[in-house]
C-alpha positions in Angstrom: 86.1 87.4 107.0 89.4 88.7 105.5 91.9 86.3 104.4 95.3 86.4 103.7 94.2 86.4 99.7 91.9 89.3 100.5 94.5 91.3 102.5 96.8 91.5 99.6 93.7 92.7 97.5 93.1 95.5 99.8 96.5 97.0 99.9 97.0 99.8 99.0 98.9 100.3 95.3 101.3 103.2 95.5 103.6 104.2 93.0 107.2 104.7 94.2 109.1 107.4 93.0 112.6 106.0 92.6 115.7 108.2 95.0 118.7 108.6 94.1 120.0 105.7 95.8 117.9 103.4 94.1 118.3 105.2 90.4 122.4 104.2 91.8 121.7 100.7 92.4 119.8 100.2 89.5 122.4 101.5 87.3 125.6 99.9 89.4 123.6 96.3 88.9 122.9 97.0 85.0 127.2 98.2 84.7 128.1 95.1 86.8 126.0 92.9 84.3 127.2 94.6 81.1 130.9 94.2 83.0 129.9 90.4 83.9 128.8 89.3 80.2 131.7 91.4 78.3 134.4 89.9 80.7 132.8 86.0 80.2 132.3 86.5 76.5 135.8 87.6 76.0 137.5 84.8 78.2 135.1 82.7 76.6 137.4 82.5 72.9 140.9 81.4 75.0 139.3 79.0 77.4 140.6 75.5 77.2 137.9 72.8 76.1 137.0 71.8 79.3 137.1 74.0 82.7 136.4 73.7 86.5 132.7 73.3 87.1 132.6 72.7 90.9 135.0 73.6 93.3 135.0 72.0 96.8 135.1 74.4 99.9 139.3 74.6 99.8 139.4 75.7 95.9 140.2 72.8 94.4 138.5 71.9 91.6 136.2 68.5 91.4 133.9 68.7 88.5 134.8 69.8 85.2 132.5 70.3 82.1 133.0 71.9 78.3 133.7 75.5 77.8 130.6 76.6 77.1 129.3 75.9 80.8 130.6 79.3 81.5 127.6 81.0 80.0 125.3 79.3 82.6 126.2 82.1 85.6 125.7 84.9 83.0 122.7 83.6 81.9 121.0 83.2 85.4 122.4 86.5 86.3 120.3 87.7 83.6 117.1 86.1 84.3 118.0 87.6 88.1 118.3 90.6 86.8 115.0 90.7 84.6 113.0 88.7 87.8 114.1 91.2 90.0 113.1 93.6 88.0 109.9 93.0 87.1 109.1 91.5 90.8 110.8 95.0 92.3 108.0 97.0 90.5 104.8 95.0 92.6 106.0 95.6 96.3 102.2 95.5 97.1 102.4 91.8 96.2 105.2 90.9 98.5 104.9 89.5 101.9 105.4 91.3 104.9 106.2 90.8 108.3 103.3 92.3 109.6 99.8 94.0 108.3 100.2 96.5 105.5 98.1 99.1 106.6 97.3 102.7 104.8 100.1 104.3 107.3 102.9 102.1 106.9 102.1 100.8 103.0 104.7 103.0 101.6 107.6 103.0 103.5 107.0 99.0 103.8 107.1 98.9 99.8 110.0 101.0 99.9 111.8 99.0 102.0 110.9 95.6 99.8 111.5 97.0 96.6 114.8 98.4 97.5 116.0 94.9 99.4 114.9 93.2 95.7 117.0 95.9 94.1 120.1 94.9 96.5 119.4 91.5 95.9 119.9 91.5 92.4 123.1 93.3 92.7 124.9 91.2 95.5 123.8 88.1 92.8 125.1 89.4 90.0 128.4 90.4 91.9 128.5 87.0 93.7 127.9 85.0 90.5 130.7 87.5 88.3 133.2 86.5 91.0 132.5 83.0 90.7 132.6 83.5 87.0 136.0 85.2 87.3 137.2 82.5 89.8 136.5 79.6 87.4 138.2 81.3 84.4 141.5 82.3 86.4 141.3 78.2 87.7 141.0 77.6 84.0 143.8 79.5 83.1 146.1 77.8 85.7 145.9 80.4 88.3 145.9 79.7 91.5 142.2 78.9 92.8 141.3 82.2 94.9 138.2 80.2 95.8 138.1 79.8 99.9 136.3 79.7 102.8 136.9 82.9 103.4 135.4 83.6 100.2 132.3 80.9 100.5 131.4 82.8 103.7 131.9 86.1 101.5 129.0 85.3 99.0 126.9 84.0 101.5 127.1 87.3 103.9 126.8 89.5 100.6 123.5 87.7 100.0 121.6 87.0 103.5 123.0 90.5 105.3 120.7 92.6 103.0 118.2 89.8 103.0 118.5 90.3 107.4 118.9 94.2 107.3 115.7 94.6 104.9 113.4 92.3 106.8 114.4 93.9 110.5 113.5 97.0 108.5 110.4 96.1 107.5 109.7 94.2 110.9 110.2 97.8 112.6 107.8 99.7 110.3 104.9 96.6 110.7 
């Protein structure tokens, strides 16, 4: 009797050779990082003592914590971006909608290593713009936090998430 367990023994372990759209998204998601933690680290030294921390779904601010809270989005972006990472190089240990068969095993593991590459990208974007947002609402600016900009993060994180898994759902 196979189990699920056993299944995901069996696959089969290919070794994907990276194309040049994913050697791209790779390399836009490690700039947009190196952007992300340069741009918080320098608006870090003229940051008043204590900044927005939550913003309600109008803009305005309703929690506010000490300066150094601004390192937390960096931080998980990081640990994302190493997660992602490391998780993007074992597609065979991923689950799939459908049986991974010899036939279909690599363009399956294609498919799921490149919707964890996206992934990491749209969250490190989605978590710089907050970053930004929060600084500029520190600074006095006018909050450009909105539902029109909520419904932004959410759709640059669940569209991939939707695209990917009808993808995958095609080549079961």
């Amino acid at each position: 009797m196979v189990t699920k367990s056993n299944a995901k023994k069996e696959r089969p372990q290919i070794k994907l050779v990276l194309s040049m759209i994913d050697k791209l998204t790779e390399a836009t998601a490690l700039v947009v990082l190196i952007c992300f933690w340069i741009y918080t680290l320098l608006s870090y030294k003229s940051l008043p003592e204590v900044i927005p921390t939550h913003f309600v779904a109008d803009g305005q601010a309703d929690g506010y914590g000490l300066k150094w809270t601004i390192l937390t989005l960096p931080i998980i972006g990081l640990l994302f971006y190493v997660g992602l990472t490391v998780l993007g190089r074992y597609p065979h240990k991923f689950n799939y909608p459908g049986t991974v068969t010899a036939k279909n095993a690599e363009q399956l593991y294609r498919s799921g290593a490149q919707m964890m590459r996206v992934m990491k990208l749209m969250l490190i974007i989605v978590f710089f713009v907050m970053t930004y947002q929060t600084v500029q609402t520190a600074f006095g600016q006018t909050s450009a936090i909105t539902r029109g900009g909520l419904f932004i993060d959410f759709a640059l994180l669940f569209i991939p998430i939707f695209y990917f898994l009808i993808k995958m759902s095609k080549n079961a």
